[in-house]
N, C-alpha and C positions, 0 to 999 in steps of 0.2 A: 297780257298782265293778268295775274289770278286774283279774285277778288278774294276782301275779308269774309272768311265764315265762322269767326272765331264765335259767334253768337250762338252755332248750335249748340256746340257743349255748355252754354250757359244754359241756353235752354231745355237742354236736357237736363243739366244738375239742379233747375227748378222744379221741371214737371215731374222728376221723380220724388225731390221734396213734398209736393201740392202730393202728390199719390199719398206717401207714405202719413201725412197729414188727413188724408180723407182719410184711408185703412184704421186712421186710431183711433179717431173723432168718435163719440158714442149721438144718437141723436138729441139726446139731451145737450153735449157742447157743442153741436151746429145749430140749435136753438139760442144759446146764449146769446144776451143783447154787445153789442160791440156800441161802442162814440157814435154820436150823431145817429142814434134811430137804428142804425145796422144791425145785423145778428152775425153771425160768423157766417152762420148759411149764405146770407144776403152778402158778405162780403167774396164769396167763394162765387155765387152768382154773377156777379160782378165782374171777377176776373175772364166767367165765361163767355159773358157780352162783349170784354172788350178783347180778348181770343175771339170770337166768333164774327166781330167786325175786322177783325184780321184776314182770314179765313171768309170773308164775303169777297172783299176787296181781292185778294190773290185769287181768287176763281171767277171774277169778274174780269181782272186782265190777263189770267194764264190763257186762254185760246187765241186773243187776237195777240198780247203782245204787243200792241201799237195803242191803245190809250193808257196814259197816266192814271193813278188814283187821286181820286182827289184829295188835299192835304187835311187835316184838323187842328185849327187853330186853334191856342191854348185857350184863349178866352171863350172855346163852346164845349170844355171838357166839364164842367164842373156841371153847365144846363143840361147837360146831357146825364150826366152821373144823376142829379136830380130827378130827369125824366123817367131814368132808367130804374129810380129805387123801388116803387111800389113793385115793380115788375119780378123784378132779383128779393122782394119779400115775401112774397103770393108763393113762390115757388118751395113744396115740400122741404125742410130743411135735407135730406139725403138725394131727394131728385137735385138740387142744386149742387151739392158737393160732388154727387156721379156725372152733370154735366162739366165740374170747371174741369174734370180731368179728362173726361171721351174728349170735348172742345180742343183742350191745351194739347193733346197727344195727336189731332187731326190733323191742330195750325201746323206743331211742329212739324210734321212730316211734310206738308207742301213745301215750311219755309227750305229745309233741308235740302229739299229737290229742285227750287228754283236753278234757272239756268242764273248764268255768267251776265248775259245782255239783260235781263229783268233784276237782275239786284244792281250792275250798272248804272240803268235806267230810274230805278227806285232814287238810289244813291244822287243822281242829278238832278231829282228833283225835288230833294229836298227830307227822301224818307219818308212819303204819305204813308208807307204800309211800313209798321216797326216792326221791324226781322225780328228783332231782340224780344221776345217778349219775356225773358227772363225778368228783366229789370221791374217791372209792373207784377210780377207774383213775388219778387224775394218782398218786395216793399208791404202787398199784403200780408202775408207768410209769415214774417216780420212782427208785426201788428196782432195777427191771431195769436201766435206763440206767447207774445209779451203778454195778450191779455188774458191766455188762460195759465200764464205762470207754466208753459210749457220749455 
């Protein structure tokens, strides 16, 4: 039985969006303040952290194949996001927008290429590693657009 891959073309129809949003953004609008403390940068940032804990996890388990990822439960995404703010605002506003895209273009390509047995596997248990990472940039993407009247 073929498994679902309907998620790369989403995530390709995001990461090409987040592109073509970094390409127009001037440094002045990756400086703008965004809700809650953010900047656009820092939100861009953000996407890259939680792409790049994608991309930990799938290259943690693509050699053996035989351990699970561990899950992230909802009630540690917010401590974390919190954690992770200073971090994702420290960062250059242009270094942060050139990483959510290198990031977002690397996951993609692992997720694309996992085999059959590892998204299987992913799938039974629960979806520790989110294939999808479309869904988490249109949401930001979203939010920048709205707030620069884009």
């Amino acid at each position: 039985m073929s498994v679902d891959r309907s998620y790369i073309a989403r995530n390709d129809t995001e990461r090409t969006r987040l592109r073509a949003l970094v390409a127009r953004l001037s440094d002045t609008d990756l400086a703008r303040p965004m809700p809650a403390g953010w900047t656009v940068a820092g939100v861009l940032a953000h996407l890259a952290f939680w792409d790049q804990r994608a991309l930990a996890l799938l290259e943690r388990d693509l050699p053996s194949k035989s351990a699970a990822a561990p899950g992230l439960r909802d009630e540690d995404v917010d401590w974390i996001n919190d954690a992770a703010k200073p971090l994702c605002l420290a960062l250059a506003p242009r270094r942060a927008a050139d990483l959510a895209v290198a990031i977002a273009e690397e996951v993609d390509r692992k997720v694309a290429a996992l085999s059959e047995d590892f998204i299987t596997r992913n799938a039974a248990a629960g979806g520790p590693v989110n294939l999808d990472r479309a869904e988490h940039r249109r949401e930001h993407l979203r939010e920048i657009d709205q707030h620069l009247g884009s």
